[in-house]
C-alpha positions as CSV (number, residue, x, y, z in Angstrom):
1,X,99.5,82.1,105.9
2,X,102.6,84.7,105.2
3,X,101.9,88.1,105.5
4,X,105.3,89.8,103.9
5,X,105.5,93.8,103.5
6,X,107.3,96.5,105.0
7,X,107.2,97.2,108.5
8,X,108.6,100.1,110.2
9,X,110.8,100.8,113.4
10,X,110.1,96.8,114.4
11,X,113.1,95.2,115.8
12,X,112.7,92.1,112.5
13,X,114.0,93.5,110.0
14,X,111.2,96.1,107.3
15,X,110.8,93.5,105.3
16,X,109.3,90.9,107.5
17,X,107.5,87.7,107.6
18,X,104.5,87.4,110.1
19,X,103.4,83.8,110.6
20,X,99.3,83.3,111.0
21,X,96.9,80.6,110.1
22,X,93.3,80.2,109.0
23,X,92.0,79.1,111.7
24,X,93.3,82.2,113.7
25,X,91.7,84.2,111.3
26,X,88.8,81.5,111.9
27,X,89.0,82.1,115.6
28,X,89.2,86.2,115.4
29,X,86.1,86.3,113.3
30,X,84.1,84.6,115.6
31,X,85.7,86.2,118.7
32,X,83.7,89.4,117.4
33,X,80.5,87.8,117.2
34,X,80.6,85.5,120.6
35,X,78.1,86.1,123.4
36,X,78.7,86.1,127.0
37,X,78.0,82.2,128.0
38,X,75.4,81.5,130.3
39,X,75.3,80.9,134.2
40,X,77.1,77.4,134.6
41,X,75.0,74.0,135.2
42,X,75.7,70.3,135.6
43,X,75.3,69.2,132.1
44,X,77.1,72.5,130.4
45,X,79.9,73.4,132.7
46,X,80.9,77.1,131.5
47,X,83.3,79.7,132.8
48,X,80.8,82.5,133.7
49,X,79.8,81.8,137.6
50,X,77.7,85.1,137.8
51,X,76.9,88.1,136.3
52,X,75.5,91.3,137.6
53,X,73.6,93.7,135.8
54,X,73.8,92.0,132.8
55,X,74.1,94.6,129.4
56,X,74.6,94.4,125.3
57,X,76.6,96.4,123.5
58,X,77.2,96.1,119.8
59,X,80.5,94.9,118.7
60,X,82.8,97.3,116.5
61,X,82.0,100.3,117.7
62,X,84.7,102.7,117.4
63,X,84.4,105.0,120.3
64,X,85.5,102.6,123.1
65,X,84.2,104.8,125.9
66,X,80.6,103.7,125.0
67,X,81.5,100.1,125.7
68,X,79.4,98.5,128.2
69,X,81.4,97.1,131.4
70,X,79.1,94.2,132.9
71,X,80.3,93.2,136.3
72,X,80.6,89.6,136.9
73,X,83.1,86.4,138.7
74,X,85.1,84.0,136.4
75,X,87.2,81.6,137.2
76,X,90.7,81.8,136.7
77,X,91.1,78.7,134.5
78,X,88.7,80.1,131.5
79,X,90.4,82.9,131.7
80,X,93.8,83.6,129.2
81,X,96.2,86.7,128.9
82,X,95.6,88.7,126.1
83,X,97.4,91.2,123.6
84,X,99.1,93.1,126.3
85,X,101.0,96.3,125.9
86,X,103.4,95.7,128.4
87,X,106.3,93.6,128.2
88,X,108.2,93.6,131.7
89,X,107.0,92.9,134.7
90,X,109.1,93.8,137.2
91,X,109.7,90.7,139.8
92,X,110.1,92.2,143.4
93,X,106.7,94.1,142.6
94,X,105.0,91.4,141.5
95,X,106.6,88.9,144.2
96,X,104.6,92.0,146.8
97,X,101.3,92.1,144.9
98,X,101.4,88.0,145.0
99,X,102.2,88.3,148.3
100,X,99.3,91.1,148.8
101,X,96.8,89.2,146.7
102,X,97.7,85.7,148.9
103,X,96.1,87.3,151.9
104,X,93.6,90.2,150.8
105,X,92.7,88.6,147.8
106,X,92.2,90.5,144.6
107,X,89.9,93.8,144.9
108,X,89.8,95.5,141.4
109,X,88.5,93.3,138.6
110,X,90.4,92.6,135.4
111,X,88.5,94.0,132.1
112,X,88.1,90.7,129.9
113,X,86.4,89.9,126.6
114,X,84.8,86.6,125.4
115,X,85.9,84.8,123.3
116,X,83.8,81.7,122.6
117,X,83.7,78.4,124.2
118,X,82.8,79.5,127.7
119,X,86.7,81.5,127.5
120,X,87.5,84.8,128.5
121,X,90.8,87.0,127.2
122,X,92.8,89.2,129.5
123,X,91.5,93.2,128.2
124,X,93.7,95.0,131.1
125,X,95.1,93.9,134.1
126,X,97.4,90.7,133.4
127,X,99.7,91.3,136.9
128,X,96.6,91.0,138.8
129,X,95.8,87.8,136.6
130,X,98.9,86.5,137.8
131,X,99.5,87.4,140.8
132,X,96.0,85.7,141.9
133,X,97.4,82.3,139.7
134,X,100.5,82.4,141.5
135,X,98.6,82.9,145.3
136,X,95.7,80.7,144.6
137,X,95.3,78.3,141.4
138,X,93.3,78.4,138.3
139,X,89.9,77.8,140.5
140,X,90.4,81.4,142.4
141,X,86.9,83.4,141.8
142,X,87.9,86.6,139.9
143,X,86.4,89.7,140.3
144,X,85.9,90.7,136.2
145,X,84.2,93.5,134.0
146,X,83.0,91.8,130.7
147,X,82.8,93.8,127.9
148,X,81.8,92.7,124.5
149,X,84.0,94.2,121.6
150,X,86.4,93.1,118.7
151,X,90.0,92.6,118.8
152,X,90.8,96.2,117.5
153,X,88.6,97.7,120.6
154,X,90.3,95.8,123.1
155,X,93.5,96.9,122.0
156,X,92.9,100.9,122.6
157,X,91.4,99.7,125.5
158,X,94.6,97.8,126.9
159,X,96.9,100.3,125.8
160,X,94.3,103.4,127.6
161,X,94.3,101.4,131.2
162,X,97.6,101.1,131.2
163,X,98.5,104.3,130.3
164,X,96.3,105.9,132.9
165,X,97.8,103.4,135.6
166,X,101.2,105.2,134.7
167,X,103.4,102.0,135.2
168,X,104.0,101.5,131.5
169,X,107.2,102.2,129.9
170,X,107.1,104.2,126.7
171,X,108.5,101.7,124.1
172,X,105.4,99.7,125.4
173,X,103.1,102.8,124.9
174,X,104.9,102.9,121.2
175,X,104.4,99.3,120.6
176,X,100.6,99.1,121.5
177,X,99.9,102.7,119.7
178,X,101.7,101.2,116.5
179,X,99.7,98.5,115.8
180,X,96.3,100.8,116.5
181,X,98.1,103.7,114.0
182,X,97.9,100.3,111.7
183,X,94.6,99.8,112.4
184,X,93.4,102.7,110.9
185,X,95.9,103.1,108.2
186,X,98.1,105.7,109.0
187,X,96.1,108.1,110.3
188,X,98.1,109.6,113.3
189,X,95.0,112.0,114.0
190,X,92.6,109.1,114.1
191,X,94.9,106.7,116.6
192,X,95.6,109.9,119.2
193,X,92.1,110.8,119.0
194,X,91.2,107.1,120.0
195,X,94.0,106.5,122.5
196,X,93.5,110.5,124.0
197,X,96.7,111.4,123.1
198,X,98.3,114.7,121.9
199,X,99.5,114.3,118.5
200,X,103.0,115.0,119.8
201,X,102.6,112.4,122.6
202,X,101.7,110.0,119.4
203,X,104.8,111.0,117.1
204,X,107.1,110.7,119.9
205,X,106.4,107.1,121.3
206,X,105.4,105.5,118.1
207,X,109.4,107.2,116.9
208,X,110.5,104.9,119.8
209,X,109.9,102.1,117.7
210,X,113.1,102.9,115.3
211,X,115.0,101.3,118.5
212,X,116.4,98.0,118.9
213,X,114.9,95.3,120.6
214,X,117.7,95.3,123.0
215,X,117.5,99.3,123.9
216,X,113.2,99.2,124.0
217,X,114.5,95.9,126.7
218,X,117.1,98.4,128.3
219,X,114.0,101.3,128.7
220,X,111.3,98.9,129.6
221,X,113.7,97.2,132.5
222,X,114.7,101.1,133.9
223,X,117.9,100.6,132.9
224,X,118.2,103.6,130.5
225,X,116.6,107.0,130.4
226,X,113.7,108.1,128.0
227,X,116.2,110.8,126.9
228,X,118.6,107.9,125.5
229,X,116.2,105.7,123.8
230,X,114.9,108.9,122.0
231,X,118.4,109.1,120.5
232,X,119.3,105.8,120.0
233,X,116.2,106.1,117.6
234,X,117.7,108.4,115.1
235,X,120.5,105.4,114.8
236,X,120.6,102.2,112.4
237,X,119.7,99.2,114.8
238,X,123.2,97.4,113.9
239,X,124.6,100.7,115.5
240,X,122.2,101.1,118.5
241,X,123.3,97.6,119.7
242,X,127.2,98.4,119.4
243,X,126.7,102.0,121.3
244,X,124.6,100.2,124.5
245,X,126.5,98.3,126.2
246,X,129.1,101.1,126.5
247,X,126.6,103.5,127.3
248,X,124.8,101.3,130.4
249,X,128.2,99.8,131.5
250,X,130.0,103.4,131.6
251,X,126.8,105.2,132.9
252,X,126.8,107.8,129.5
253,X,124.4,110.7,130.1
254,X,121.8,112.1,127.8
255,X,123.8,114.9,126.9
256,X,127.3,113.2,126.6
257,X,124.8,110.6,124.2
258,X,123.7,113.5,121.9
259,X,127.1,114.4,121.7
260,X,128.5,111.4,120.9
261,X,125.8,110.8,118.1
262,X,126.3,114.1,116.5
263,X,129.7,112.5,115.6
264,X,128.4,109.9,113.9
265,X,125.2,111.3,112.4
266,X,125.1,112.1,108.7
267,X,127.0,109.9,106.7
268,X,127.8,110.5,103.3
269,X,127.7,107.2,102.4
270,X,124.5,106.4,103.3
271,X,123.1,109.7,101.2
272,X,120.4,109.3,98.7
273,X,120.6,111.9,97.2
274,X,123.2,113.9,94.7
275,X,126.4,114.3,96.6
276,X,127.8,116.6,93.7
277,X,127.8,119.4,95.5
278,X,128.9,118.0,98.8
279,X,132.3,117.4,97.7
280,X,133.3,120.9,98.3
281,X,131.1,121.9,101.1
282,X,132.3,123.2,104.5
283,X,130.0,120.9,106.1
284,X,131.5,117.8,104.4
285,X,134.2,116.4,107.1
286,X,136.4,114.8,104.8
287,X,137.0,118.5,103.8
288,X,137.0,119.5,107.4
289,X,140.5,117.0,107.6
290,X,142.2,119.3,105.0
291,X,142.3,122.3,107.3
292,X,142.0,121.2,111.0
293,X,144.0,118.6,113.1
294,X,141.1,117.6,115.2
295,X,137.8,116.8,113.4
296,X,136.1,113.7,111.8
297,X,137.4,112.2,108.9
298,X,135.2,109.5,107.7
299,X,133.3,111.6,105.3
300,X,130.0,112.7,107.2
301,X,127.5,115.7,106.9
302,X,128.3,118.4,110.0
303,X,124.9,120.1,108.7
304,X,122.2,118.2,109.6
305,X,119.5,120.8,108.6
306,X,120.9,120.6,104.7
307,X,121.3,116.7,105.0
308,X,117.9,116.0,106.3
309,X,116.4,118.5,104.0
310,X,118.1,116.8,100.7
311,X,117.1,113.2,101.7
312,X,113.4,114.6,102.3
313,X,113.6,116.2,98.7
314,X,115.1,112.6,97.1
315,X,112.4,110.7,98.8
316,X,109.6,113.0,97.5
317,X,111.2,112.6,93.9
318,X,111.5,109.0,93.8
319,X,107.3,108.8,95.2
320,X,106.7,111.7,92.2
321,X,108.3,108.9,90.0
322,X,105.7,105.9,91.5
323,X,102.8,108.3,90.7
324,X,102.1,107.1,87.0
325,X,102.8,103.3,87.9
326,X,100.6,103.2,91.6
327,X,97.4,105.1,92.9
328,X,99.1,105.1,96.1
329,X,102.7,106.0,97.2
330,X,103.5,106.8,101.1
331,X,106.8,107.5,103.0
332,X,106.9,104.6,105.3
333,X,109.1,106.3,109.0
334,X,109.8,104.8,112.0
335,X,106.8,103.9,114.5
336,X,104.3,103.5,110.8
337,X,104.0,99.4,111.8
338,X,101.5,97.0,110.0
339,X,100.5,99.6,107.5
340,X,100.9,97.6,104.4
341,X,102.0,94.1,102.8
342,X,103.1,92.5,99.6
343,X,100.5,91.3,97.5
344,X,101.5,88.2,96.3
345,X,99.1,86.0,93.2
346,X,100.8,82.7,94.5
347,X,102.5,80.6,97.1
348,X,102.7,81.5,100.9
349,X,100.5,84.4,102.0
350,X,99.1,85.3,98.5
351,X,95.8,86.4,97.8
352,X,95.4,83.7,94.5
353,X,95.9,84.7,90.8
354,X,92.9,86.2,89.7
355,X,92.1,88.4,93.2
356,X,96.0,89.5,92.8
357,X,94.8,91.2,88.8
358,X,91.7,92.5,91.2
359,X,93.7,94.7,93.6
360,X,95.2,96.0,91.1
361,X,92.8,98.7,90.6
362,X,92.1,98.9,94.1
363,X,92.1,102.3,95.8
364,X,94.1,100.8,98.5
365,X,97.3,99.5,95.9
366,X,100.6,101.0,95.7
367,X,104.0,101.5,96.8
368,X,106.3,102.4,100.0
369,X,109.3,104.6,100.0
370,X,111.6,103.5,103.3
371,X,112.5,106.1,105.3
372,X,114.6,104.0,107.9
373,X,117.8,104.4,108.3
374,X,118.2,100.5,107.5
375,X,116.4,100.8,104.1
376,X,116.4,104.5,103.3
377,X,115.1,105.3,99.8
378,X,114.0,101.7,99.0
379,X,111.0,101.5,97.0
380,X,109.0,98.4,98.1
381,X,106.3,97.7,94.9
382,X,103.1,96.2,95.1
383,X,101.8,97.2,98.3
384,X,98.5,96.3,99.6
385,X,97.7,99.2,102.4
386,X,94.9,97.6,104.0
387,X,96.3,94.9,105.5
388,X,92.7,93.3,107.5
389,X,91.2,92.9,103.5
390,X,94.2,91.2,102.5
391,X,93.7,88.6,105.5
392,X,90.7,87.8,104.0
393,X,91.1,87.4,100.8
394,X,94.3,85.2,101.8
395,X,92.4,83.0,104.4
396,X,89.5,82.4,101.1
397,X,92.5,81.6,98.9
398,X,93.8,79.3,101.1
399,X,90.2,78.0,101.9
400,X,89.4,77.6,98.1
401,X,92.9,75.6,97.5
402,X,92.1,73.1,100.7
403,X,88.7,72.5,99.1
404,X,90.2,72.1,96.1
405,X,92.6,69.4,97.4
406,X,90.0,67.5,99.1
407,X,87.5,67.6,96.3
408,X,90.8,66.0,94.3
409,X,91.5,63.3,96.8
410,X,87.8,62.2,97.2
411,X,87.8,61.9,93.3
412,X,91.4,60.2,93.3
413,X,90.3,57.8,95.8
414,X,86.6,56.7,94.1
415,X,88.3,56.4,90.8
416,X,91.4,53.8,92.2
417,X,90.3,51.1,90.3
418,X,89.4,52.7,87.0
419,X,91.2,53.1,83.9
420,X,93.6,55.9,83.7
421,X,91.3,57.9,81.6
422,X,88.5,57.7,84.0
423,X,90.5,58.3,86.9
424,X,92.2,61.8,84.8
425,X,88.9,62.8,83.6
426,X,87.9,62.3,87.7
427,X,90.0,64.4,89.0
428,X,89.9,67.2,85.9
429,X,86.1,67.4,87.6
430,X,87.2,67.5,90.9
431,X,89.5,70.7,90.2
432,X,87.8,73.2,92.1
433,X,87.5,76.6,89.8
434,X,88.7,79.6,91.1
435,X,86.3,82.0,92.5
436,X,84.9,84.6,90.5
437,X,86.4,88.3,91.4
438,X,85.1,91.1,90.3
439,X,88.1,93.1,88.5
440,X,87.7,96.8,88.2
441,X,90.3,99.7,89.0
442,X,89.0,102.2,91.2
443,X,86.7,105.3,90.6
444,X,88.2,108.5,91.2
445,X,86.2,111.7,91.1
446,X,87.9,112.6,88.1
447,X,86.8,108.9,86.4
448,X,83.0,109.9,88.0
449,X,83.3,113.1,86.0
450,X,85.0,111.3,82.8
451,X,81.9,108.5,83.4
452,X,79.2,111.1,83.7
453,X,80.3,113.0,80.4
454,X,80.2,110.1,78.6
455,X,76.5,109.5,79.1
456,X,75.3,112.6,78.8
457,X,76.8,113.2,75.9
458,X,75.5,109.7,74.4
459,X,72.2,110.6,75.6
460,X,71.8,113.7,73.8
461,X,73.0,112.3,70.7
462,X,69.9,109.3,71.2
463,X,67.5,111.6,71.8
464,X,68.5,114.2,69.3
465,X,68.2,111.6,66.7
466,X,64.8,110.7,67.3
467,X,62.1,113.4,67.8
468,X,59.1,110.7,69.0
469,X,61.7,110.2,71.5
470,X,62.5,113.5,72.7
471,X,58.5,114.2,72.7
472,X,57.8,111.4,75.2
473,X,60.7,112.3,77.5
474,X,59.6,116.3,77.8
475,X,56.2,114.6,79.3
476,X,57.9,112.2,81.8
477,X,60.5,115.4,82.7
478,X,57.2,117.7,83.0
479,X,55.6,115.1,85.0
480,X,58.0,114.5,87.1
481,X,58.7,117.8,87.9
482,X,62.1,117.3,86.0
483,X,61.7,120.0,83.2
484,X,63.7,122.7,85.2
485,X,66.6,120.9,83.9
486,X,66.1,122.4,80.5
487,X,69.1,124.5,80.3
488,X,67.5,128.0,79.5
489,X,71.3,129.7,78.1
490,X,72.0,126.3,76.0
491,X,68.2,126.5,74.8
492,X,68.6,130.6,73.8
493,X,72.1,129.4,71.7
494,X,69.8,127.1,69.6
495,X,66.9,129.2,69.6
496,X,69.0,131.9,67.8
497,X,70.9,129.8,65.5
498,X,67.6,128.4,63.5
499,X,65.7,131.8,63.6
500,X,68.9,133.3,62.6
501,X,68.4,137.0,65.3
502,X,68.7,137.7,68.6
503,X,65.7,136.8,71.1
504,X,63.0,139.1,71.9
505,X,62.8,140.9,74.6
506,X,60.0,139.1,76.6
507,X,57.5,136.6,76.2
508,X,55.4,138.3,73.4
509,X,58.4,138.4,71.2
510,X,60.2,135.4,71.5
511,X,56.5,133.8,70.9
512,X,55.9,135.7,67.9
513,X,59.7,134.7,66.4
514,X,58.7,130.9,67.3
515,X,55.7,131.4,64.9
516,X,57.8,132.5,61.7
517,X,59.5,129.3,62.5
518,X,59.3,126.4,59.5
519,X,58.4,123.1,60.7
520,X,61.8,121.7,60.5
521,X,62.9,124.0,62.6
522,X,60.3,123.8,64.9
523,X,61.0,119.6,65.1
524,X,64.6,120.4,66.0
525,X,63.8,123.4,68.9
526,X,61.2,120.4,70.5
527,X,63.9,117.3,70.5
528,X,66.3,120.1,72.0
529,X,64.3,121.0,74.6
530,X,65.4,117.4,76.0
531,X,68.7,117.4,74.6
532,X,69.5,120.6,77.1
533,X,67.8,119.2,80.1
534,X,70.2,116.2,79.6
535,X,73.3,118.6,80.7
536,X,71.8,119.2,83.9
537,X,69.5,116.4,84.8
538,X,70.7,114.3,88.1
539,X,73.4,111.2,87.3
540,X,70.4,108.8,89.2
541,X,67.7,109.8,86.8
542,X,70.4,110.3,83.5
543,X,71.0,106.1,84.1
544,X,67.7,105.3,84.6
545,X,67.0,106.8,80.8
546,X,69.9,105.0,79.7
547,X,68.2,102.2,80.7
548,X,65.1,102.6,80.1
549,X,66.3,103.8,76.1
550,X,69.1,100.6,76.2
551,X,71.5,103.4,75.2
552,X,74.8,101.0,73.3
553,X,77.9,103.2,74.8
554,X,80.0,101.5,72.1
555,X,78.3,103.3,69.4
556,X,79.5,106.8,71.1
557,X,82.7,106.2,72.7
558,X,85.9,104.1,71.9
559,X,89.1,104.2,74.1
560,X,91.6,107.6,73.6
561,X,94.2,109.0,75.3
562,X,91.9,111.4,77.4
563,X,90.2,108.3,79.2
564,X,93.8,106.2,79.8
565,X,95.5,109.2,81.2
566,X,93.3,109.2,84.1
567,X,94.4,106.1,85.0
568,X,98.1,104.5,86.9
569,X,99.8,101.9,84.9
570,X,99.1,99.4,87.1
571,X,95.6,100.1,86.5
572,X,95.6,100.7,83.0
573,X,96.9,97.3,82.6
574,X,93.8,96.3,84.3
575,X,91.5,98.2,81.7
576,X,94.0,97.1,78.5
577,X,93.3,93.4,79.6
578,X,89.6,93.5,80.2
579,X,89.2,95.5,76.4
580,X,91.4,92.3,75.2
581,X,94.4,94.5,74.6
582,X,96.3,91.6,76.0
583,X,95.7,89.4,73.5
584,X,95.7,91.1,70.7
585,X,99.7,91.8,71.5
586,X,100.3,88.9,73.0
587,X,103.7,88.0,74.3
588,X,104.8,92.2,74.0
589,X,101.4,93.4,76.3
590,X,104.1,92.8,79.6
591,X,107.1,94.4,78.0
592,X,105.3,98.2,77.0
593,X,104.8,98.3,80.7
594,X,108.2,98.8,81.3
595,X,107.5,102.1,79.1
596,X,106.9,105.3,81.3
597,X,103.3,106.2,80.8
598,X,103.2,108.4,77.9
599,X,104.9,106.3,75.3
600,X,102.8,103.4,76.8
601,X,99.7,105.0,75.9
602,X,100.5,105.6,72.2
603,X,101.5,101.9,71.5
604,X,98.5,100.8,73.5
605,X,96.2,102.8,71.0
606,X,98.1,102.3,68.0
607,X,97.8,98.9,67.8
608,X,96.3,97.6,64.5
609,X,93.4,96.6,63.3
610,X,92.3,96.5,66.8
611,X,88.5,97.6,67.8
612,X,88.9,100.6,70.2
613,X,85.0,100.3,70.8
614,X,84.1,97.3,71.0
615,X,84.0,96.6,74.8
616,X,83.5,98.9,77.2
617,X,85.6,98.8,80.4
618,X,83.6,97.7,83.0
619,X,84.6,101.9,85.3
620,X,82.8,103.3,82.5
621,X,79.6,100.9,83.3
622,X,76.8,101.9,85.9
623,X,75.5,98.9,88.1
């Protein structure tokens, strides 16, 4: 499959295309659920030789500390590198720890996973892996600690041993605590918690990854300083590559760097935001070149605090503007990697037609504002921001269109001989349907709230209609200890209204008003006795009467303004088609959307002769 969205501070471009197949999603799946193998012997060769102590531990767990370490040999052959952090490996130390490793032999084990099939993958410690390859072949007895976790675990658990061994370089550090920060969708607290980070240590290496691939190569080979990748990351890549090789080949210093950046920081034309008043501004260099011989001239910002603090104020208005079309808008900055990708309803790396309508209304559906340099102020639409569910529903679209084709073929084959007709009306059958998805937009608290309304108004009105009713319901809510939901302040309003005074003072009184009370009157206190204990009885037990009375919501609601405004566009496009607001304006449903909300709203409801009650969305439904 394709998995397109916007990725940040990576040295592809934001907008990238990340190659995976099914059966890698195939193979990850059941890398989670794959036991240790069993000692080897002669009819089931495996790689596990022997195991010490052995232990379970239960796969996915989040804190990785609790993983269980089982001791154990495996040799080298079923045993392959894994995602590792680091990407150099400096030759003259690992020609000595070959050379180390030829005649001592290896003396810390590696920390592997299993991964099915009798093979092992490479958790931490890869230069001892090949070090021991190099010095004695693939049939060299390693020394290993198994432990039995899912791709995601073994990641935090690579990037922690390096870190502790203090050998890796910090664009590594940013690379592997990127993809974690993806992991759990942006939640810088979350990933430093996990990798025992400060929160600064976080921000500043996963900033690293706004660097080139050739400066992050320069850092992790030694041949630049911390200090100048950090500043080479407030640079558009294109312009990081051009500075380097001056920088390395004339030995530049951090400071003369920062210096030399500040020169070419801030550039008008790049802005994003309203550069009215920047025409006369001291700041504004091009007005700099009017009164002094020596200063730059091509039009940049010398006030970095007002530049930075305008783009910041654009970027929030343009995600104020998403907020009626998506649930979800973030501002994507460098180092926020594999947060998010484009849904698509067909071709490569989309999720199918019907699933696409589906997310929709997902909690987890929106948009990303760019915040790097390369595409600052770009709104990419559409965005899925859990990117591990839309794996999956890709891999079942493919898997649904590869039965489909198969079912087709194994039809078009048996039917080679038949008349046309047959043969059509063969492979018609062998069309495999879609599966069904479940289309609903998400439910916010303020949709629970909406919901809950709804039936408890509906509710009183049934059982204010209907005083046999109301009678049998005040012995199941006495019964079952339920009739301290009669609302005593709502019951005293009614009270009053029919015996037309105040209430007596105590018990005495109020009984001797209820006995001047007419029979009618008496009827309508008794069925609002349960008509009050409605407004406070729990949501659980409120559906259960629903049920139990088959309450029809279409005979007390139909669709206003009040419900559709709690609602995105994107989603209320969702709810217009499943009411059949779709068809009913055929060909101009898609063009209102391109109304802002508002006006959208008024031509969805004022559509004619068109049944505003008739279905009930399936948010305003309980299972």
């Amino acid at each position: 499959m394709q998995v397109i969205g916007l990725q940040a501070g990576a040295s592809a471009p934001s907008a990238v295309i990340v190659d995976a197949s099914l059966a890698t999603i195939n193979t990850e799946t059941a890398a989670h659920t794959t036991a240790a193998p069993e000692a080897s012997n002669a009819t089931t060769p495996h790689a596990l030789i022997q195991i010490v102590s052995p232990e379970s531990v239960a796969a996915g767990a989040r804190d990785v500390s609790t993983l269980v370490r089982t001791p154990g040999i495996v040799k080298l052959k079923f045993i392959e590198p894994g995602n590792n952090p680091r990407d150099y490996f400096d030759p003259k130390e690992m020609q000595e720890l070959t050379d180390s490793v030829r005649v001592n032999g290896i003396a810390q084990a590696i920390l592997i996973r299993p991964i099915g099939d009798g093979k092992y993958k490479i958790i931490a410690g890869e230069r001892r892996y090949r070090a021991a390859t190099a010095a004695h072949g693939d049939e060299y007895d390693m020394p290993v600690m198994i432990v039995d976790c899912t791709e995601e675990e073994a990641d935090v658990l690579a990037n922690i041993e390096n870190t502790i061994r203090a050998d890796m370089s910090p664009t590594e550090e940013g690379k592997s605590a990127a993809k974690i920060l993806g992991q759990v969708k942006g939640d810088r607290d979350e990933a430093a918690r996990l990798l025992s980070w400060s929160r600064s240590k976080l921000d500043s290496r996963v900033a690293l990854m706004n660097c080139s691939e050739q400066v992050q190569k320069a850092l992790n080979e030694r041949v630049i300083k911390l200090g100048h990748a950090e500043l080479f990351a407030s640079l558009a890549k294109e312009n990081q590559d051009k500075l380097l090789p001056a920088v390395i080949e004339r030995g530049v210093t951090v400071n003369d760097l920062k210096s030399l950046i500040e020169k070419a920081a801030s550039k008008l034309s790049a802005a994003i935001f309203d550069k009215t008043d920047c025409a006369g501004c001291q700041h504004n260099s091009s007005v700099q070149g009017t009164m002094f011989e020596a200063c730059i001239t091509d039009g940049s910002c010398t006030n970095s605090v007002c530049y930075k603090g305008k783009t910041e104020a654009a970027l929030e208005a343009m995600k104020e503007g998403l907020k009626e079309e998506y649930p979800v808008i973030r501002i994507v900055r460098a180092g926020d990697n594999f947060a998010q990708v484009r849904i698509r309803a067909e071709g490569p790396g989309s999720v199918g037609e019907a699933q696409a309508e589906a997310c929709r209304g997902c909690d987890n559906f929106g948009a990303a504002i760019s915040a790097i340099p390369e595409h600052l102020g770009k709104a990419f639409k559409d965005q899925c921001f859990d990117p591990v569910c839309n794996q999956k529903k890709v891999a079942e679209n493919i898997r649904a269109q590869t039965e489909a084709k198969a079912a087709l073929a194994k039809a078009t084959s048996g039917t080679a001989d038949s008349k046309d007709s047959s043969k059509g009306a063969a492979q018609d059958k062998a069309k495999a349907k879609p599966a069904e998805v479940q289309t609903t937009v998400s439910e916010g608290d303020k949709v629970k709230e909406y919901r809950l309304g709804i039936w408890r108004g509906a509710m009183k009105k049934e059982v204010a209609k209907d005083y046999q009713l109301s009678v049998q319901y005040l012995i199941a809510l006495a019964v079952t200890g339920n009739i301290r939901h009669v609302n005593q302040s709502g019951m005293t309003a009614v009270f009053e209204r029919l015996t037309g005074e105040k209430k007596g003072s105590d018990l005495i009184a109020v009984a001797n008003q209820v006995q001047q009370m007419g029979p009618d009157n008496l009827d309508t206190a008794t069925k609002m006795l349960a008509v009050t204990a409605m407004n406070d009885l729990p949501e659980t037990e409120l559906t259960r009467l629903a049920k139990h009375v088959k309450l029809d919501l279409t005979k007390h609601w139909k669709m206003d303004a009040e419900f559709l405004n709690l609602f995105t566009k994107s989603q209320i496009e969702l709810v217009a088609k499943q009411v059949g607001l779709d068809k009913a304006l055929g060909d101009g449903f898609k063009k209102l959307f391109t109304e802002k909300k508002e006006p959208l709203i008024a031509k969805l409801l004022g559509v004619k002769d068109f049944d505003y009650a008739a279905t009930i969305p399936p948010v305003l439904m309980y299972k």
